[in-house]
C-alpha positions, 0 to 999 in steps of 0.5 A, a space after each residue: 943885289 949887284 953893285 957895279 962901279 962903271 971903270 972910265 974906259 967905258 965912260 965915253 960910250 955912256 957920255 955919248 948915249 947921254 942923248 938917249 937917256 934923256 929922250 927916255 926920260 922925257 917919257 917916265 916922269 912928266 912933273 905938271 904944275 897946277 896953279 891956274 884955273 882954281 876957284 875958292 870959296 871962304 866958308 862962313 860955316 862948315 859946310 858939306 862940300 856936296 852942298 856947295 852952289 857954284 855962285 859961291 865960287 871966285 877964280 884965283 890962281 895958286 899961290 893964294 892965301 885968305 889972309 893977305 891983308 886982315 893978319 897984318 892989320 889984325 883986323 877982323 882976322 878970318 880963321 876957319 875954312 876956304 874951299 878950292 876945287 878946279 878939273 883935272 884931267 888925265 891924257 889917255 896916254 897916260 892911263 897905265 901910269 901912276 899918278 901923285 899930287 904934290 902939295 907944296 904948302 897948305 895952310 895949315 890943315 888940308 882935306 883932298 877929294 877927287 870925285 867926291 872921294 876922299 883920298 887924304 889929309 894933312 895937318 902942317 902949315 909949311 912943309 910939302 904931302 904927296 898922295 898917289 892919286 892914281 886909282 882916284 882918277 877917271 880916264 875918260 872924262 874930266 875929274 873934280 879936285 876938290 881942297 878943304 882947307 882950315 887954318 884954326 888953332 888945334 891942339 894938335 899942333 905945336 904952336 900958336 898964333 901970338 908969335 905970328 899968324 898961321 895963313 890960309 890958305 893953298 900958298 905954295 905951288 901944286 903939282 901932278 907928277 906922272 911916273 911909270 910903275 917903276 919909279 924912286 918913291 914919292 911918298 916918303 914924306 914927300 922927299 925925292 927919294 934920293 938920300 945923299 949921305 955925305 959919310 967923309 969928305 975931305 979936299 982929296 976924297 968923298 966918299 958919298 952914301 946914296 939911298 935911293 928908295 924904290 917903288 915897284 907898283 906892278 905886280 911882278 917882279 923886276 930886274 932893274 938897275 939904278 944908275 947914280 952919275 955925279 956930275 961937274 958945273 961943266 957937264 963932266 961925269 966925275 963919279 958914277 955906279 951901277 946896281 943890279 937888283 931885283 925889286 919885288 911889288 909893294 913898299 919903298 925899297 932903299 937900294 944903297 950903294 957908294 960913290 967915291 970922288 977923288 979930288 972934289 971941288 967943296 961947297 965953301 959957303 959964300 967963297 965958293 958955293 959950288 955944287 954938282 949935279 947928281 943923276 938918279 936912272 930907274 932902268 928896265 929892259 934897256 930902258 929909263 923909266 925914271 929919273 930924278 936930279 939932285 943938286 948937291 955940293 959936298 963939305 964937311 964942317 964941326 962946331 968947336 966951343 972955342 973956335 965956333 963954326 969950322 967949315 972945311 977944316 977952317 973957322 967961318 964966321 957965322 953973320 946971321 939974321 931971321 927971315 920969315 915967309 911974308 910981304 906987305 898986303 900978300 902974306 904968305 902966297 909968295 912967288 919966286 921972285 919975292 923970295 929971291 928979293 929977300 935973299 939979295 937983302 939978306 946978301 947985301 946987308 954981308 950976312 953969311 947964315 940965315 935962321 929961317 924962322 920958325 918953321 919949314 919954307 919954300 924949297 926955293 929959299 934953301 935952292 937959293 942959299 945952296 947956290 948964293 952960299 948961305 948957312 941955313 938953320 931950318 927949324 919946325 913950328 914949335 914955338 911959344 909953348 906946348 900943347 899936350 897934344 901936339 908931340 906927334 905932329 911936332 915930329 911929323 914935321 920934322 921928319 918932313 923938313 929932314 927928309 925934304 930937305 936932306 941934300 941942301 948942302 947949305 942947312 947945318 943945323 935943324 932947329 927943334 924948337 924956339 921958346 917953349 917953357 911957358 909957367 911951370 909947364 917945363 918938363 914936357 917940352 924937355 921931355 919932347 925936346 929930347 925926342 926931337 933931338 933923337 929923331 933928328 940924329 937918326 933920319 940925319 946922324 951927322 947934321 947938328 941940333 939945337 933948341 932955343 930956350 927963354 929961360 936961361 936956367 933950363 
């Protein structure tokens, strides 16, 4: 692998090809939502899905939740299954690409078919799961997408519905995003790809480590480059690197490199929330075959045992409040315009940080904080008690909501859990906890964590 640091002489020529690149990338990775044209039926029993009448069906159009009005009156609650299927169809133009179907929350246990094939499933209410569904699809004719959803209480999930209700339902957006072979992977959690390691940043420098993970789905080997350019709110080119590789078939790839900039502007919370764009470029033979931007703002902070949160070298007082997911007679299926309402709340009431409680919400929220200038605690569903079962799938979602989430210059803390000591079962969750705390340190070294107890001698 060739790290090459792109000297200014040479910046212009790039700047000035800057239209280029952009007619290429219109021709890597084309990111389709899928929204309209569902149908869904609300199961009375399991069904096989074969079996399905089509009178059975209603239209409705994603985000959309079963459970709009019967969780917040408690009234006859439904918890049990619903059924989604809508045609997807795949342009000729596109049979030699790669294909992923992106979730972006599904209440909370979700099963794929395309075809009647079975391509995957998912167990988590509130984070974001991608399958590569090329070699599902059928070119020549239209396919069947079919989502059987469930949002039942299972033991292999870490919380219940006594603290607050778990929606069913498919109440965030859903996407087909088609790429070349050569792309930055999708399947990492659902993540970008793209890892954004702030390792020191002051007012005179940054010095930024970035992990792009790679996929080649071909079957040979490639000599590529990754292009990672840093770019101001004025469109200005303020950091950039090239790397030389080659990269072989099969699994993700992390190609890392550095990025230094001199004299960055800093994300300073609500004083001045400023952010940069990062661009990722997959090239081949000239070419871009894909790409991917990244919003980032880059700052450094501690938290100090007698003068609380330091931002930037400086004391910034932490004013919070909870948000959770939900509006009167909709639930959960929220559009961005609802999300954004209770972020101008939340700004008008002076707070400057939000707990988004207790679990992974909409990526939206944590674009919105970026950019008003909000400190975000994120945190995972395990809340009110512990299951037996449930250590894995705790740890699933929080890898997801790390890895989703990385680059937010806006989230501080993750949160591992709210409230779980329940009798004398107190050593597991302590046990689990722990754990959680190493995960997170790991994936994410220089964030911190913290867990909420209700027993104060624990």
């Amino acid at each position: 692998m060739k790290e090459r640091i792109l000297k200014p002489k040479i910046l212009f020529f790039l700047i000035v090809l800057f239209g280029i690149t952009t007619f290429y990338q219109a021709q890597s990775r084309d990111v389709k939502k899928l929204n309209e044209g569902w149908q869904f039926t609300l199961a009375k029993e399991e069904l096989d899905f074969i079996n399905l009448t089509d009178t059975s069906w209603k239209s409705i159009t994603i985000p959309h939740t079963w459970n709009n009005k019967d969780i917040q009156t408690a009234r006859r609650v439904h918890y049990g299954t619903g059924w989604y299927k809508r045609e997807l169809a795949v342009s000729d133009e596109d049979t030699d690409k790669q294909h992923f179907l992106k979730f972006e929350g599904v209440g909370q246990y979700a099963e794929v078919y395309i075809n009647n094939r079975y391509v995957g499933e998912h167990l988590g209410s509130y984070s974001a799961f991608v399958f590569n569904i090329t070699d599902f699809l059928k070119q020549d004719e239209p396919n069947t997408l079919l989502v059987k959803v469930n949002n039942e209480l299972t033991e292999s999930y870490p919380k219940d519905n006594f603290l607050f209700g778990i929606y069913g339902g498919i109440y965030r957006d859903v996407s087909i995003i088609t790429t070349n072979d050569l792309h930055i992977a999708l399947t990492d959690f659902a993540s970008s790809g793209v890892y954004v390691h702030q390792e020191k940043v002051s007012s005179t420098n940054a010095l930024l480590k970035i992990e792009n993970l790679l996929k080649n789905e071909s079957s040979e080997i490639k000599q590529i480059s990754v292009r990672n350019k840093l770019v101001s709110e004025n469109s200005k080119v303020v950091a950039e690197n090239l790397i030389d590789t080659l990269l072989y078939p099969g699994g993700a790839v992390p190609i890392v490199s550095y990025l230094n900039v001199d004299n960055p502007r800093l994300w300073n919370a609500k004083k001045d929330p400023y952010l940069y764009q990062l661009k990722t470029e997959v090239l081949y033979d000239g070419e871009v075959y894909d790409e991917i931007d990244q919003t980032i703002g880059l700052r450094y902070f501690s938290i100090d045992h007698e003068k609380g949160f330091i931002l930037n070298g400086e004391p910034y007082r932490l004013y919070g409040v909870c948000r959770h997911q939900e509006w009167e007679d909709m639930g959960n299926a929220l559009l961005p315009k609802h999300h954004k309402k209770d972020m101008e709340l939340i700004n008008e009431v002076g707070a400057t940080s939000i707990r988004l409680a207790h679990y992974q919400q909409a990526e939206y929220m944590y674009a919105l904080a970026d950019s008003i200038g909000f400190l975000i605690w994120a945190e995972i569903p395990f809340v009110n008690g512990y299951k037996l079962g449930a250590d894995n799938n705790a740890k699933q979602q929080l890898t997801e909501l790390i890895k989703q989430n990385f680059n937010h210059p806006s989230i501080f803390v993750w949160g591992m859990h709210n409230e779980v000591i329940k009798g004398r079962t107190v050593q597991r969750p302590v046990n689990l906890t722990k754990e959680l705390h190493s995960l997170a340190k790991t994936l994410d070294p220089q964030r911190y964590t913290v867990a909420v107890s209700n027993i104060w001698w624990v």
